[in-house]
N, C-alpha and C positions, 0 to 999 in steps of 0.2 A: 298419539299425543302430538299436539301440534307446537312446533319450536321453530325459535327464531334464531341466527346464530348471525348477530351483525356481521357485514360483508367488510366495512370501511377497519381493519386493523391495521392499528396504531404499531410504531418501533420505538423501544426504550434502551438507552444502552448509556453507561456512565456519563459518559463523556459529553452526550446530545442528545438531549432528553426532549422528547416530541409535548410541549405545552397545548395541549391539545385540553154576608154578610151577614154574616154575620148575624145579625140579629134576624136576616129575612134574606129569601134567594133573587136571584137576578131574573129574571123572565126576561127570556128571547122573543121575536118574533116569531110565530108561528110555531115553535116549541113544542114537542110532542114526547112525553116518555117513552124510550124504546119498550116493545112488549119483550124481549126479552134482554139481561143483562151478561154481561160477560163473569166468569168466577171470579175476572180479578175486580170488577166493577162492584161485585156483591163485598170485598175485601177493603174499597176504599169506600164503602157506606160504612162499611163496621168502625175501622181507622176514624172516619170524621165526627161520629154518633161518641166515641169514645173521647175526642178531643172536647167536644164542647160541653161534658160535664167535667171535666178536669180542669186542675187550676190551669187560667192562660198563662200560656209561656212559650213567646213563639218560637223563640231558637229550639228546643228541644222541641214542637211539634212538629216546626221543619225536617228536622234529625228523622224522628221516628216516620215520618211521611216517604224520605227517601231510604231509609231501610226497610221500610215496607214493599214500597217501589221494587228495592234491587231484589227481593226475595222474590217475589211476582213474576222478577221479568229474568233471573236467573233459572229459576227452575222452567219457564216456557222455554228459554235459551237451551237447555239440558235435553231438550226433541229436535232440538233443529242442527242443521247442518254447517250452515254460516253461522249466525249471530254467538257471540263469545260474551259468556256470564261476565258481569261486572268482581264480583270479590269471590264466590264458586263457579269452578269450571269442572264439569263434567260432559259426557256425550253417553245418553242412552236410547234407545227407542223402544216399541212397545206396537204391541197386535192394536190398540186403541190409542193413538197419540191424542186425542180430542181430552179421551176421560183420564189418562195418565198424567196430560198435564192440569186437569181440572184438580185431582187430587194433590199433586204436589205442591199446588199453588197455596191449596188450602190449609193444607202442612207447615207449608212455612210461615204462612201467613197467621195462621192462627197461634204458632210458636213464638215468632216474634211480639205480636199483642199482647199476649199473655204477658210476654216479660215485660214489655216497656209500660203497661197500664196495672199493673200488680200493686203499684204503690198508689194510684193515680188517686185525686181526691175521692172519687166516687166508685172505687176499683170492684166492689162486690157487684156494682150494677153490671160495670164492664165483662167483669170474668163470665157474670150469667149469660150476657146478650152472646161474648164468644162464643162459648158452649152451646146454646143454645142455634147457634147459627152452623156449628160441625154436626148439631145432631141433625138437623134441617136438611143438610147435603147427604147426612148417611156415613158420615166417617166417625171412628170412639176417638175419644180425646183420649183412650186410654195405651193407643199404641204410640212410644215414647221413643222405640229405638230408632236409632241412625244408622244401623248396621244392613246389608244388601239392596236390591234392587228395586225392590217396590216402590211406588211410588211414592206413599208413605214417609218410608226410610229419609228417601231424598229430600223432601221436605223439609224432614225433619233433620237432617244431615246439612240441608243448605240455611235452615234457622241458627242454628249451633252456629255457625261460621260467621254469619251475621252477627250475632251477640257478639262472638268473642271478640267479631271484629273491632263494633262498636265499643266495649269496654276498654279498649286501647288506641281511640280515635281521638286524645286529649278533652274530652267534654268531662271526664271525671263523672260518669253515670255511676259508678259503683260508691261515690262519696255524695253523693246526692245533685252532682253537676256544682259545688261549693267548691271555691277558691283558698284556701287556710293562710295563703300569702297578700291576701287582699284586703285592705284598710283603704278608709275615705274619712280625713280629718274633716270634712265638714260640720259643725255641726246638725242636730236635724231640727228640722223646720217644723213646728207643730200647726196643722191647718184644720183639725177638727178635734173640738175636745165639751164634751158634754153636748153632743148631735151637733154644735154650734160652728160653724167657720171662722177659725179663727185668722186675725192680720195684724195688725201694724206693724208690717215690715220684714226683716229676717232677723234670728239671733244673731247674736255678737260674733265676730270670729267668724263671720259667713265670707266665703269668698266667691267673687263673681264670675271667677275662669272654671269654676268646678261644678258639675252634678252633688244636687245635695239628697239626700234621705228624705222624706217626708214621714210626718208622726200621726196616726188619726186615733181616737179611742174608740173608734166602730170602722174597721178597714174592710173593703168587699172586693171584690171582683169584676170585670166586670158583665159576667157570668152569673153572679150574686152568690159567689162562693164566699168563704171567710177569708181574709188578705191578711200579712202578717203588720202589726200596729205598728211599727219602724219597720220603715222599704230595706228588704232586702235586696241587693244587684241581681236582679234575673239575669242569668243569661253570662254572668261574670267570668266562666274559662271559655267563649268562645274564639277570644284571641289564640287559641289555642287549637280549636277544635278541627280537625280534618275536614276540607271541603272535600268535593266530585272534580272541579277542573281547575282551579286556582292554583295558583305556584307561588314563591319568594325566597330571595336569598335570606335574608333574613326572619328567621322565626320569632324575635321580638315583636316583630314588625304588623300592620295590617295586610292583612290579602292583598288590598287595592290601599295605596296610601296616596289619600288625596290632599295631603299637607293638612290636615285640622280646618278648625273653625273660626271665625270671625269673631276676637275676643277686646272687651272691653279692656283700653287703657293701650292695644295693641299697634301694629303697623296697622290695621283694619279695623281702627275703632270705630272710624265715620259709619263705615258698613257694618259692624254690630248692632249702631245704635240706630241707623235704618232698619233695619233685620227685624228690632226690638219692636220698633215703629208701627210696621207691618202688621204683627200681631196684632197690635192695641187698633189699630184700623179696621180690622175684622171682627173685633169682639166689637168696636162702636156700631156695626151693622148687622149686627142678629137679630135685632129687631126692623130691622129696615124694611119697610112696603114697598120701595122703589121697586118697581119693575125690572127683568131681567130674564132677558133672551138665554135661554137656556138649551138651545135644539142643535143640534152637530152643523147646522145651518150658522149660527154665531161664535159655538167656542168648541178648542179642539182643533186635532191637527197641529199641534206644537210642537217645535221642534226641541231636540232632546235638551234636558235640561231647564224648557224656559217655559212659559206662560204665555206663550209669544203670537200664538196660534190663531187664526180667525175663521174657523169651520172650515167647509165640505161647501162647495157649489151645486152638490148632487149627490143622489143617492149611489154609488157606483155599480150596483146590483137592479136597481127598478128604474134608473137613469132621470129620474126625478127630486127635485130640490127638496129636503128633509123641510119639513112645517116649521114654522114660528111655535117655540113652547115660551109663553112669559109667563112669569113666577115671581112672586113677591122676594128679594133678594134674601131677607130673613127666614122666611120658610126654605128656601135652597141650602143655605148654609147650615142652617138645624140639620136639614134632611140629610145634606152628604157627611152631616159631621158622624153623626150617630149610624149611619148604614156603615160608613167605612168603622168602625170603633170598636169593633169587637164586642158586640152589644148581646145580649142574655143569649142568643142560641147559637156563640161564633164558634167558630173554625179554627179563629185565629187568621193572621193574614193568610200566610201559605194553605191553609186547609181553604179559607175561602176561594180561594184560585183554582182548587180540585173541584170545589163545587163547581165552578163556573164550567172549568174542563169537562164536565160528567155533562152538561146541560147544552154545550158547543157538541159533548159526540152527541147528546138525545136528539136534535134538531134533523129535521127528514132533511134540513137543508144541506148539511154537511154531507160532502162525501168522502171518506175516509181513503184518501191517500196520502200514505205518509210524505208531508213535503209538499203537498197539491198536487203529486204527480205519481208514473207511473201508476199498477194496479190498484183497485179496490181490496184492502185485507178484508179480514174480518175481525169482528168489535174484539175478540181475545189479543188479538195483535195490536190493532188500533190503543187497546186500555193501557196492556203492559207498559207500550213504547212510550204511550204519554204521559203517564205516571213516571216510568222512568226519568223523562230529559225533564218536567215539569217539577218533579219533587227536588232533581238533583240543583236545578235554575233556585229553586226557592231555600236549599240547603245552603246552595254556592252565596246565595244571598244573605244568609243569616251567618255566616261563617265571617261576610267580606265587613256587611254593616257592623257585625256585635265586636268582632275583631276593632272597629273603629272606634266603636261605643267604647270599650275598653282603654286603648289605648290613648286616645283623647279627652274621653270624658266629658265632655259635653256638656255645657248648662242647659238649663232647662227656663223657659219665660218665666215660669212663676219665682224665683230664685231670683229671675234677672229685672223683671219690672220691678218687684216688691223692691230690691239690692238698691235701683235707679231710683225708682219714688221716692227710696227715704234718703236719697242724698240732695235732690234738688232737681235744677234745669239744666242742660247743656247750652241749650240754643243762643241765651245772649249774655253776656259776661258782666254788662252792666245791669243787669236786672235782676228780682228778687230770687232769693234761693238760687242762685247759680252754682253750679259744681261741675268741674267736668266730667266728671264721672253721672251727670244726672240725665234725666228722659229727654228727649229732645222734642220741643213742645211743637203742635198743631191744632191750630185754631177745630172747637170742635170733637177733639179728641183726646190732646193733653195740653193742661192748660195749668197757671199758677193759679191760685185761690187767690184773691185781692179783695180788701175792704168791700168794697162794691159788690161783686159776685158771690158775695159772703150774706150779704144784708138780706133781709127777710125780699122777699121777691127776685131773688137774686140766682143765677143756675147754679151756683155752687153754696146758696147758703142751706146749711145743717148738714152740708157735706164732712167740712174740718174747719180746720185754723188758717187764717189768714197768713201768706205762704208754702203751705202744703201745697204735694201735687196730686192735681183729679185728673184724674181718667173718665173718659165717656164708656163706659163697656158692662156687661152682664154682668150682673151682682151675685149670681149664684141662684143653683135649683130654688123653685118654693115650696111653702110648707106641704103642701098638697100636688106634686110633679104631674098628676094625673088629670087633674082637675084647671091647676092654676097655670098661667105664665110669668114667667119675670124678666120686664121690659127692660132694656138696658138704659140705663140710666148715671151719672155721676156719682164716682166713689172715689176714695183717696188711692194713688194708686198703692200704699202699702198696703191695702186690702185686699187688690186683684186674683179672679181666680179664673182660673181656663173655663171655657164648656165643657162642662164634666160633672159627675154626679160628684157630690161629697165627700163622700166614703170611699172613693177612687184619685179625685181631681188630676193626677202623671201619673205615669210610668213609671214604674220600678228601676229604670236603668235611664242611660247618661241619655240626651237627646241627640247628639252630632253622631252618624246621620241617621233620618226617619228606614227604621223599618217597614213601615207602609210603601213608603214611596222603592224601596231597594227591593223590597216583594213581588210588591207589585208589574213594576218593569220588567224584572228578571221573568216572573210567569208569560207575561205581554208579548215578548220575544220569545219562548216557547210557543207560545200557543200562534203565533203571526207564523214561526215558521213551519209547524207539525201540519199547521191546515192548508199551509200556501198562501195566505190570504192575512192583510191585517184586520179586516174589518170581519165583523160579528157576523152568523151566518143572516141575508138576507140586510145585509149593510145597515144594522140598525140593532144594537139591546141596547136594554130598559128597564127599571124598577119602578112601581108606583107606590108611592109611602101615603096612606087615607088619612085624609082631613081629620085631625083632631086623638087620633087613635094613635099614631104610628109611632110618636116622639115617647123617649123615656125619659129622658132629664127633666122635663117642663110638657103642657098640653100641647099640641101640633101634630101637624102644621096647620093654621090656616084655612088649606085648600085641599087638595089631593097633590101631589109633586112628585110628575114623575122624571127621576134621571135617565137620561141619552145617551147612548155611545155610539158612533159610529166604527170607531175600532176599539181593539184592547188597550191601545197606546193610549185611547182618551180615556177611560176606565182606570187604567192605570196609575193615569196625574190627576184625576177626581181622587184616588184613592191615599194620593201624597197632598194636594190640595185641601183633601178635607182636616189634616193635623196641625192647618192654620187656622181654619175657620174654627176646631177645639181647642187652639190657643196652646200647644203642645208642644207645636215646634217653630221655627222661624223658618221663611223660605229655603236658607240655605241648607237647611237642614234635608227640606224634600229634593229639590235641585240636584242636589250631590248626591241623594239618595237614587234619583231615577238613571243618573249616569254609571253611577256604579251598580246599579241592579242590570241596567243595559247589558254592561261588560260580562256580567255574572249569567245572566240567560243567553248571551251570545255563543260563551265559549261553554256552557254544557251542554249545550243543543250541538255544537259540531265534536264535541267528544262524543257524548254520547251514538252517536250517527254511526260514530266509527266500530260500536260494540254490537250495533246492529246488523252491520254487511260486512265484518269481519277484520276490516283492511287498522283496525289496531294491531292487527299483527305483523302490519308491512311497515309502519313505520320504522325511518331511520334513526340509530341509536349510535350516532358517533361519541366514543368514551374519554374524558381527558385523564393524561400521566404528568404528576407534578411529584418531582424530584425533589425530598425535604433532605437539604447537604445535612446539617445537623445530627439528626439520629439516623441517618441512611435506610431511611423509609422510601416507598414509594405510595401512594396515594391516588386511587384512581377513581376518578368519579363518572356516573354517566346517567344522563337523564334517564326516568323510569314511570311506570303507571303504576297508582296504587291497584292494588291488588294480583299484582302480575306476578312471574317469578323471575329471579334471574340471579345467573352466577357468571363469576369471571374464570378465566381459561389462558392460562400462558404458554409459550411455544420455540423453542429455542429456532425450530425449520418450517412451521404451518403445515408441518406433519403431525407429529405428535404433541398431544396436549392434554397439558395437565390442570385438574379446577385445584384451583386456589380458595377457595370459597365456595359450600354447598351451595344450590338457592335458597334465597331467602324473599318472603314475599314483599314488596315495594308498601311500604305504609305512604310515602311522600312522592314527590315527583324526581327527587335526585337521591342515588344510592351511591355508598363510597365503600371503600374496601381498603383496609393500610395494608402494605405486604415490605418485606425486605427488599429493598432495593435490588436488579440485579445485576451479575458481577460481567455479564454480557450481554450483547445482543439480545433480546427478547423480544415474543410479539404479545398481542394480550387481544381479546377477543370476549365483546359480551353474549351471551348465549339465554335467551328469553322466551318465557312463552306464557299461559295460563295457567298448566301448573308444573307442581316440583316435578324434579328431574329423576 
């Protein structure tokens, strides 16, 4: 059994007390399916196949993605000699380490499924396709126990640990991932009722600082699953929810607390109402013909956080200058809105990122070494590890953003245009309709209705009433989405509705910050660092969405339009980009989203590393002793791994020592222990490892 017995003890003693896409796949360059897959590769086909007939809901398919993950890559951990399982720690070996870890993989793998897809919208299809995929390999679903060495057992002994784990991870999986302490005085916003979209404005009693409900009488998915007719909070305990590498002293608190969002009426009002602006800028151009360079040659390369970026001078793989792609600016925006949007066959954001992963290992281009360096593994090693740090990045992501969503609550543009339209203008104080609380008007985009622009030949007339505010932007799907387009055009802006289908038009939870954009990044930075490289294999992926077929909300595009990456990081901010072009979020929403997605695939790609080559066990673990005068307690706290064990040990000589506390396994990143103060000199000593003692 391998233990750790901190070196640095601490002395306590009375007197001086030591304070111590979704809807379609990305096509690579050159791309080639491996002819053969890894076990666990055949287990993250099952995982994604089960995602996208289930309702979406990305924090929990993140969840499920990295407990998939840890099962995968603990039980291949359980052969090896170095690598230390994430939440089970065992060491076994075997006459066939090849087929013993093939099996156990498929054990846990297929335990875990079961359980998290048992309820799932589509759950008979799902149970069939598992089963049917253990009988494929040759193992019965019917051996259950967890008891001895087979491989089997193990599996099924490392699934068990995973559930239990999970059920006590604060996501509340056993109450349906539902919150009981959670209300939103909002009223709800009804936006479709008799197939029709409904506007003029928000209810009464709407407030502008807050995430409101949406009400539709035909609600979908948008999967085309059935949605519930008042938004439920998806995703509502994961202010709670145990990440992979995140910490905080405070548990009220987000993972990453980026001080909130940019709220009307605020110190940041100007910048809300810019924010707001934005949006309605992007919807005025969905239809736009104008031209637009679209090749890693003109956009891309931004630095983190910004839009900032002006391409690639060359390919850095073929040493030649990426082509001119121009593209009707309308068909682009369509295109990236709906590829990134979780459209009829998605993944969800985090599962799209695995697909991407599966088609970065397919590439003959890629050579699998972990990091870009050192040996070539092989694809069982290659899948687990990437799975592992990949799913934990997109975990740590959805743990950091929903934490945020939660805590701030976030309005959403449809909420805050319609809230602004029906107050008036900001922009000039002597002019009609002014409020400050109202849109801030641009020529072309948002504009007051006046007598003149009202009259019959006029751009706003049979718009509204003289003084109302019109918006130039997308009026919503047409009757026929397959056949027709709906050109944007002038509406009032109490009408305004995102690029989105009807039956959909937001997200179930707050906006502040984009989940796309904190996904995204966080996978971005896995995946830059697992291959060494930030760029795509052969410095170039691609998607091409065909002329007139490929759009679901309306007919398009256009042309054919194919998207560019030259690395993940520009994939990544197309991927946060496109929930403005859908009118969903406001920049800041994605901006803050890509910095914290950054932070969130940084720090689980170098945790993770560490359960790979061992040296999680060398860390140092100095413990603090705080003396409570009061009850003559003492309190002793000391940074910890979840899933670790560890117990305290006191010592009158650092001879003999006595635990004060069995081990207990670390759920959080800091473990405390109250003990009676003592009445001398003492030492105290924490004693850690994988598992109990």
């Amino acid at each position: 059994m391998q233990t750790r017995t901190q070196a640095s003890i601490l002395t306590a003693n009375l007197s001086k007390l030591g304070l111590y896409i979704f809807g379609a796949l990305f096509v690579l360059m050159g791309a080639e399916r491996a002819s053969a897959q890894s076990i666990a590769r055949t287990w993250s086909e099952e995982i994604l196949a089960a995602i996208r007939i289930d309702t979406p809901n990305p924090p929990v398919h993140a969840r499920n993605l990295f407990h998939l993950a840890v099962g995968m890559y603990d039980a291949w951990a359980v052969y090896d000699t170095v690598a230390i399982g994430y939440v089970y720690h065992e060491r076994q070996t075997a006459a066939d380490i090849a087929s013993a870890r093939r099996q156990a993989i498929s054990y846990a793998a297929y335990r875990i499924l079961r359980n998290r897809y048992a309820t799932s919208a589509n759950a008979p299809t799902t149970t069939a396709a598992l089963n049917s995929r253990m009988a494929s390999l040759g193992y019965s679903t019917s051996i259950t126990t967890t008891l001895g060495s087979t491989p089997a057992a193990l599996g099924n002994r490392i699934a068990a640990n995973i559930l239990g784990w999970g059920n006590l991870d604060g996501s509340n999986q056993p109450g349906g991932y539902s919150d009981p302490n959670y209300s939103n005085p909002q009223p709800t916003m009804v936006v479709l009722q008799g197939g029709v979209v409904q506007g003029g404005g928000v209810p009464a009693g709407t407030s502008p600082l807050r995430w409101q409900p949406l009400a539709f009488d035909v609600a979908l998915t948008q999967n085309g699953l059935e949605a519930d007719k008042i938004q439920k909070y998806v995703g509502v305990t994961w202010l709670n929810t145990l990440p992979f590498a995140h910490s905080r002293t405070d548990a009220s608190k987000p993972w990453i607390d980026t001080g909130g969002p940019a709220l009307l009426g605020s110190a940041k009002d100007a910048m809300c109402k810019q924010e707001i602006l934005k949006v309605l800028r992007s919807s005025s151009r969905i239809s736009s013909a104008a031209l637009l360079n679209i090749s890693p040659a003109s956009i891309g390369n931004n630095p983190l956080g910004t839009d900032g970026g002006t391409g690639y001078t060359s390919n850095p793989v073929t040493g030649s200058p990426y082509a001119s792609n121009l593209v009707p600016t309308g068909d682009f925006a369509r295109v990236l809105a709906e590829f990134w949007a979780d459209g009829p066959n998605s993944e969800t954001p985090p599962g799209h990122w695995h697909t991407l992963a599966n088609q970065v290992a397919d590439n003959p281009l890629t050579i699998k070494r972990i990091g870009g360096t050192g040996p070539v593994v092989d694809g069982l090693e290659w899948d687990v590890k990437t799975y592992f740090a990949l799913s934990a990045a997109t975990h740590d992501a959805a743990c950091a953003a929903w934490s945020l969503k939660r805590y701030y609550e976030g309005v959403r543009p449809i909420t805050l245009i319609r809230y602004m339209g029906g107050k008036g203008q900001c922009t000039n104080p002597a002019g009609p309709s002014y409020s400050a609380e109202g849109l801030p008007l641009e020529t072309g985009v948002v504009e007051v209705i006046t007598s003149a622009t009202a009259a019959v030949g006029g751009r706003h007339y049979g718009v509204g009433s003289v003084g109302d505010i019109a918006v130039f932007s997308w009026p919503g799907e047409p009757t026929s989405p397959s056949t027709q387009t709906s050109a944007v055009r002038w509406m009032k802006a109490k009408d305004w509705v995102p690029y989105q289908r009807k039956t959909f038009n937001t997200p179930a939870f707050p906006g502040y910050v984009s989940g796309h954009s904190t996904f995204s990044r966080a996978a971005a930075e896995v995946l830059t660092a697992i291959t060494g490289s930030a760029y795509f294999p052969g410095g170039l992926g691609s998607f091409t969405a065909s002329a007139n077929s490929y759009l679901v909300f309306e007919r398009g595009p256009s042309q054919n339009i194919t998207l560019q990456w030259a690395t993940y990081y520009d994939a990544a901010d197309q991927a946060g980009q496109s929930r403005l072009w859908g009118g969903i979020h406001v920049p800041e929403d994605d901006f803050t989203g890509r910095i914290v997605g950054s932070q969130s695939g940084i720090q689980a790609w170098n945790l993770a590393k560490k359960y790979w080559d061992g040296s999680i066990l060398n860390e140092v673990i100095i413990p603090e002793l705080e003396f409570q005068t009061a009850s003559n307690q003492l309190l002793i706290r000391c940074p910890s791994r979840r899933g670790m064990y560890y117990k305290v040990e006191s010592s009158p000589d650092l001879l003999n020592w006595t635990t004060l506390a069995f081990a207990a396994r670390a759920s959080d990143t800091q473990s405390t222990l109250t003990t009676t103060a003592p009445g001398a000199a003492t030492f105290y000593r924490v004693v850690w490892g994988p598992q109990s003692f």
